[in-house]
N, C-alpha and C positions, 0 to 999 in steps of 0.2 A: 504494500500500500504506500503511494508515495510522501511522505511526511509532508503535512498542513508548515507554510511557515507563518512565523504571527511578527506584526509591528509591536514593539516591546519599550515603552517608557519607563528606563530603568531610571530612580529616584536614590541618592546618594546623600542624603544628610549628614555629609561629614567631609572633611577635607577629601579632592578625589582627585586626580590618583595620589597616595600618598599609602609609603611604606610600613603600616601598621595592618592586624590584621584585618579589622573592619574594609578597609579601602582595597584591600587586596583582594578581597574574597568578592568585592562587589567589580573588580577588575576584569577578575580572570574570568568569573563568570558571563559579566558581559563580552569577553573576547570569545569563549565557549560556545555562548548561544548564535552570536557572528559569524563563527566558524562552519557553524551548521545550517546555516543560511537564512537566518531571521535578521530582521531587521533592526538594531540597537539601536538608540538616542539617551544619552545620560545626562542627567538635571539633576545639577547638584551645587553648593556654595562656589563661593567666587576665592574660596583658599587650595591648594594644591599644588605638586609639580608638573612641571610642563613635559609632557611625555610628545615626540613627534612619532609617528606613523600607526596613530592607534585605529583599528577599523571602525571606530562609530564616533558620531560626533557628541561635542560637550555642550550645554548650553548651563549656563552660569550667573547667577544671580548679580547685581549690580556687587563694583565693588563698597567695601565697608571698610574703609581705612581704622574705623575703631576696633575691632574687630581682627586680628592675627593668632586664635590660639588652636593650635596645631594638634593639642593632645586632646583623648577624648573626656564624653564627661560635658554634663549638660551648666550653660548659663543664663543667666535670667536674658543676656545681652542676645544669646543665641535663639531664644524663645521666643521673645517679644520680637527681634528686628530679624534675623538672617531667615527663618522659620516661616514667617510673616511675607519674606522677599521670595523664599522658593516657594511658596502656594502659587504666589501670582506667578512665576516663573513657570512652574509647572502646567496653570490654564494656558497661558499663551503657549507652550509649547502644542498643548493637545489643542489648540483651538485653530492650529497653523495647521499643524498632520495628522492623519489619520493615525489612530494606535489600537490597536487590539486589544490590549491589557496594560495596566501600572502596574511595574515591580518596584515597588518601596520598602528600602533594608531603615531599619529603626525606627524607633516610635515616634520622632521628630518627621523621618520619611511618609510615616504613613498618615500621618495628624496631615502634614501639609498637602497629602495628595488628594483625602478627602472631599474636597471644593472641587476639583477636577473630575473625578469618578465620579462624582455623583449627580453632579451638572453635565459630564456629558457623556454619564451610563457607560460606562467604562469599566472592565472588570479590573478591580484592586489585589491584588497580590503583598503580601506582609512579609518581609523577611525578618522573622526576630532572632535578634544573634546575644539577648539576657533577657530576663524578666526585672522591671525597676525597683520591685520590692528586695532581691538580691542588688541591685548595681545604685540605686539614688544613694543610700545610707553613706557610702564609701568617699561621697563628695561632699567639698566643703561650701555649701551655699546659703551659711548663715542659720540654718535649721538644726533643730535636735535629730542626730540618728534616726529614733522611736519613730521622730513624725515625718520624718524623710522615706520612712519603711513603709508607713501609715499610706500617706499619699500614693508612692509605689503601688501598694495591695491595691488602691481603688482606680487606677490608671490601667494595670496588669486585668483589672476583671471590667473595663468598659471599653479601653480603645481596640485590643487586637479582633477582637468580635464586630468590629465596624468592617473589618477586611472580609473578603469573599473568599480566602483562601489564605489560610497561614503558611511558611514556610520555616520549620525551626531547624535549627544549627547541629543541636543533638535531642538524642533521645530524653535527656534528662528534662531539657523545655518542655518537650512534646507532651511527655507523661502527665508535666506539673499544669501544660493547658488545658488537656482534659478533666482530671482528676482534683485540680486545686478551682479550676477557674471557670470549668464545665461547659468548654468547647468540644462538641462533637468530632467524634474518633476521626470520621470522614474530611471535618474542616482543619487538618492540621497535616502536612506529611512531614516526614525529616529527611535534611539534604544536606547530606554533609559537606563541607570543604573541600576545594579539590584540592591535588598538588600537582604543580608541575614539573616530573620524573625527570625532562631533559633539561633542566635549568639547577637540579638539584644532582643529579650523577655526577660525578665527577667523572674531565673529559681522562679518554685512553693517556696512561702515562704520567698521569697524575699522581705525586709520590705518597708517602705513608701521613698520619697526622702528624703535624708540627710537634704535640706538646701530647701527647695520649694522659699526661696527668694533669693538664689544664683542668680548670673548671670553667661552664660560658652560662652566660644568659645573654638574651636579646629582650628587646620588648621597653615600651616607657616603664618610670621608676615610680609612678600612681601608687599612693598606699595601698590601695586593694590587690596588687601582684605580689604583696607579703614580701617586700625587698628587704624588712628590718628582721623578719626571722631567716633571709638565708643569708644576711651580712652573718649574722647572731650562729648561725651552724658554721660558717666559713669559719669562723673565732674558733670553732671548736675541731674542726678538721685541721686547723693549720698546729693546736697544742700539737697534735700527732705526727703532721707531715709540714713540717715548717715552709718546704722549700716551694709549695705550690700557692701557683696565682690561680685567680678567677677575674677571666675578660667579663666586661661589660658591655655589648653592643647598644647602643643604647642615643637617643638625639634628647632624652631627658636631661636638666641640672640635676646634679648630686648633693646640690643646695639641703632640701631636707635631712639628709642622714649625715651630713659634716661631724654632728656632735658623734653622734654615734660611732661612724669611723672611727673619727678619733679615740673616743674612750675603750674602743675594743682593738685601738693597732691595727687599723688595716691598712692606713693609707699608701705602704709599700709594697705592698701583696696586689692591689687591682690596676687593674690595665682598663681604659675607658676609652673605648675608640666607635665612632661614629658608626650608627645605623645609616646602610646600602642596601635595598635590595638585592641590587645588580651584582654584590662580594659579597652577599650573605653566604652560599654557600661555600664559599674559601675561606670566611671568617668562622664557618661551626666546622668546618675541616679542622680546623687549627685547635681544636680542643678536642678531647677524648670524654668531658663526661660534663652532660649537659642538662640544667636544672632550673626546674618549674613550682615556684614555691607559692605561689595564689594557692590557698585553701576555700575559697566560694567562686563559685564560676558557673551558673546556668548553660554559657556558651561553653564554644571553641576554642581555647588556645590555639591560634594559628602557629604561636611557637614550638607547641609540640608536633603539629605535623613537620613542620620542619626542619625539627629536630629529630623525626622518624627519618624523614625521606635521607638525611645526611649521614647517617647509621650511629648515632651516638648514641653513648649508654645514657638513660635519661634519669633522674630522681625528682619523683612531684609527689604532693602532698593529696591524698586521696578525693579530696574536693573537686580537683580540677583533672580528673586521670580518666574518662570515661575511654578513650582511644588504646588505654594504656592495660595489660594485662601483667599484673604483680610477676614477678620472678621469672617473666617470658620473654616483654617486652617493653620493662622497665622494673626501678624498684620503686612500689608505692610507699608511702605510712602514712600516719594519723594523722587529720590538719592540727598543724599549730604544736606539733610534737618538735621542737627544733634539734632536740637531742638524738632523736633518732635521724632525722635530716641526715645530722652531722654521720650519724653511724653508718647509713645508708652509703653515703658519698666514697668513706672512706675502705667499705666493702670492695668495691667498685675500684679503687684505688691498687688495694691490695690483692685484688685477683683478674688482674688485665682480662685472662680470657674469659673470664665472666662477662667484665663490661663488654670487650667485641662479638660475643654470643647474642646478647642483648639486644644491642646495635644490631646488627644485621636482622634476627628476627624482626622488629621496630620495622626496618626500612622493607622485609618481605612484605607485613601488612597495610604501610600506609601504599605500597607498590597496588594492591590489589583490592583495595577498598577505598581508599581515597581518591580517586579521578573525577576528571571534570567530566569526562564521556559519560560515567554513569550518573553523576547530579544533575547532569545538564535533559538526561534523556525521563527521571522524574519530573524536571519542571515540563517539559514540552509533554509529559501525562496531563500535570493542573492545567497547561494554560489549553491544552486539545478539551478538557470537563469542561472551562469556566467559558471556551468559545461557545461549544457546544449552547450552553445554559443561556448565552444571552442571544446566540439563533436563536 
């Protein structure tokens, strides 16, 4: 049968393109669906890197000179004014072309697509990649935790139900939509993250790790990535093995934890060198054991697929490990356990062929279940249902 293709307004409420994994995951899928011969247009703020020969075009909310913050994480500034700019960006886009469906990743995407789909009957597509009762609490905007959680719970059980069709990141969303928030089994599928295998192999002749007792992370240094319990384990791996570093990949300040550095002696042990996409994979080559310490996470860490696809031995804190199988294809523990962190690490340390068993199991998995060809061929399922339903 020959595959339906559909005009697809993909909706990016967050810096686009730009190396984190929200933006990557809304990248690659949009070049995915491209590849397959649908039609792409992405509508998204007027913050980003400037990528040339991408196959679909951007369209971009006026700029906001007040307005430059990069990392994620919602602001009153971002609500009121940029949120406010892509709604109306969003109608004019669907008011100029014809679209088949809205794809809108986050609740900011989907709030503003709203006016659009529904003025002009449009099927809406949701991609949620956390639930706000897990992710609002974690940001600083003036509010008590409690009622930051508070608000979240009442946002989480009235806007994703305005969509025609959810898409969640992992299973753990999925379960907690139906079950906590009472979206039917049929309005939600899971689609995971792809990776992309030829951008992550390392090419023929490519030599062994640089540092096989490195330790790495990537990712911003956001409280909620647990940065201060895996400084707090590093303190503890390093009594043992003095001699090892832990890279930083990272375009965050290090401003927050200075105290802490300091009071724990790390400042000579880390190496902090800029987040690249494009060297990401030569920069997790370069370390042997790679760690994931966020202990709440609804989503994706896109750092652990990446850290599967590179073959590193990984250590994350059970909150965040849905990809990860204990003792196969990482070593999990407790969240918020930092003592075992540290024991974990140094396991790993002490029996190299352990971590390289690891490793490579890790990069068989994300090799066979993580692809864009198979996430890409459930969404052309919802958007073939929600055509369907509005013939």
């Amino acid at each position: 049968m020959q595959l339906s293709k559909y005009r697809i307004a993909v909706v990016a409420a967050c810096p686009f393109p730009y190396p984190r994994g929200t933006p990557i995951r809304i990248l690659r899928m949009a070049e995915a669906l491209t590849a397959r011969g649908h039609h792409v247009e992405v509508i998204t703020y007027h913050l980003g890197q400037r990528m040339v020969g991408l196959p679909f075009p951007i369209h971009r909310i006026v700029d906001v000179p007040t307005y430059h913050k990069m990392t994620p994480g919602p602001t009153y500034q971002k609500v009121a004014v940029l949120d406010s700019l892509l709604a109306a960006k969003i109608l004019s886009v669907v008011n100029e072309n014809e679209f088949d469906l809205i794809h809108a990743h986050h609740y900011e995407g989907l709030l503003a697509s709203l006016p659009a789909a529904r003025l002009k009957k449009i099927p809406l597509v949701f991609d949620v990649h956390t639930l706000l009762s897990s992710e609002l609490p974690h940001y600083n905007m003036g509010l008590p935790p409690g009622l930051l959680r508070w608000i979240g719970r009442q946002l989480d059980h009235w806007l994703p139900a305005r969509a025609d069709h959810i898409v969640a990141v992992t299973k753990t969303i999925r379960d907690r939509l139906i079950h906590e928030i009472g979206i039917p089994e049929g309005g939600v599928t899971t689609v995971y993250t792809g990776i992309e295998m030829d951008h992550f192999v390392p090419p023929p002749g490519t030599g062994p790790v640089t540092d096989p007792s490195a330790l790495i992370y990537t990712g911003n240094l956001e409280a909620y990535q647990g940065v201060d319990l895996m400084l707090r384990a590093f303190r503890r791996v390093l009594d043992h093995r003095p001699g090892i570093s832990l890279k930083l990949i990272t375009n965050s300040s290090l401003s927050p934890y200075k105290r802490l550095i300091h009071d724990l002696n790390l400042a000579d042990r880390l190496q902090i060198m800029p987040s690249n996409y494009f060297k990401l994979p030569e920069l997790l080559r370069s370390a042997g054991i790679a760690l994931s310490p966020r202990v709440e996470c609804d989503g994706l860490p896109v750092k652990i697929l990446n850290y599967m696809a590179t073959g590193r031995a990984i250590v994350a804190f059970e909150g965040c490990a849905e990809t990860l199988e204990h003792g196969r294809t990482g070593l999990i523990v407790r969240n918020n356990d930092v003592e075992a962190f540290a024991t974990a690490i140094i396991a790993l340390l002490d029996q190299p062929a352990m971590a390289e068993k690891l490793g490579k199991a890790a990069q068989s998995d994300v090799t066979e279940f993580f692809i864009w060809e198979e996430s890409v061929r459930l969404l052309e399922d919802i958007y073939a249902s929600l055509a369907k339903q509005r013939a």
